[in-house]
C-alpha positions in Angstrom: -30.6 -146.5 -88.6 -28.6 -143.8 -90.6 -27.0 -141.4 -89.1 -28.5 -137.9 -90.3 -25.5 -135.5 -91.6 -25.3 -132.7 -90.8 -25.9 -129.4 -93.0 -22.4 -128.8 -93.3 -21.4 -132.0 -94.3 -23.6 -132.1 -96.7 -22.3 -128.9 -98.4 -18.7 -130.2 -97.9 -19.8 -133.1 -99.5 -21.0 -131.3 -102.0 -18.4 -128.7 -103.0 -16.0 -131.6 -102.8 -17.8 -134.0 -105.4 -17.9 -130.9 -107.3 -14.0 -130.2 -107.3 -13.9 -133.7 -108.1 -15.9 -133.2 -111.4 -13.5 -130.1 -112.1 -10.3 -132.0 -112.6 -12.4 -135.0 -114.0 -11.8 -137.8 -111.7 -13.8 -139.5 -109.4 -10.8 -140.3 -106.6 -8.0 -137.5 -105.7 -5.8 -140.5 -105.7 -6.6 -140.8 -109.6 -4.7 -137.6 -110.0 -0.9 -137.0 -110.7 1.1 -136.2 -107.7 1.4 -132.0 -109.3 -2.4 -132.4 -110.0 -3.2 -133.7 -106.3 -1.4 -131.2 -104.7 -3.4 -128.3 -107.1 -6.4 -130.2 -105.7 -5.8 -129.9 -102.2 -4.7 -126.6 -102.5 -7.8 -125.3 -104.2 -10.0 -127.3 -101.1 -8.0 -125.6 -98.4 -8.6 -122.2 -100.1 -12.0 -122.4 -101.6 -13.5 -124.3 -99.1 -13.5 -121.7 -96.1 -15.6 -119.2 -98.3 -18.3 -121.8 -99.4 -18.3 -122.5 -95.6 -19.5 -119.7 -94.6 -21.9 -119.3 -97.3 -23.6 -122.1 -96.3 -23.2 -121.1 -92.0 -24.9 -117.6 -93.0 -27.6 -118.9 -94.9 -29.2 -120.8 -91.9 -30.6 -124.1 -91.9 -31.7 -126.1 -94.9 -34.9 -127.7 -94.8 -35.4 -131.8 -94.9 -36.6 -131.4 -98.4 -33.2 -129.5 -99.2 -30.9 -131.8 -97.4 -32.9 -134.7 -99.3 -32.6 -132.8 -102.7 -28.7 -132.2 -102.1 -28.0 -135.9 -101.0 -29.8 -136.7 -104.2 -27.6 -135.1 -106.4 -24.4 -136.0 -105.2 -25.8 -139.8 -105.2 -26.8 -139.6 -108.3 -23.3 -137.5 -109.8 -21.7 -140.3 -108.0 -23.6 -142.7 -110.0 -22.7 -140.9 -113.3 -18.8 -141.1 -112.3 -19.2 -144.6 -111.8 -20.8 -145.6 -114.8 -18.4 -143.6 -117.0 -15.5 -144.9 -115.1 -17.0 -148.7 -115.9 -16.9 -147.9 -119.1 -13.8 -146.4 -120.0 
């Protein structure tokens, strides 16, 4: 049985597969050691104000959970295939 995440992770998982898509990688490790550190740095302070944009909007619904996990499967999926076939 899968563990259920939670709405927070989600979102985390989320805004960090976005960042990801931002500097065009699909690994931070992909990145130059300048380029990781930007990276990082942008997490740490981005991060806390899409936190609490997500803690102040309440709960999301199953459907929304389902409909979030689905897109960062599927831009997962997309960074895949174009990393297979560069």
């Amino acid at each position: 049985m899968a563990r259920e995440l939670s709405k927070l992770q989600i979102a985390y998982a989320d805004f960090f597969t976005g960042m990801l898509d931002e500097y065009g990688v699909t690994s931070p490790a992909k990145l130059s050691k300048e380029k990781k550190t930007e990276f990082f740095n942008r997490i740490k302070k981005e991060w806390p104000a899409a936190k609490r944009k997500v803690t102040q909007e309440g709960k999301l619904s199953a459907l929304d959970k389902t409909r979030i996990m689905e897109e960062v499967i599927v831009r997962k999926a997309i960074r895949d295939i174009l990393k297979n076939e560069m």
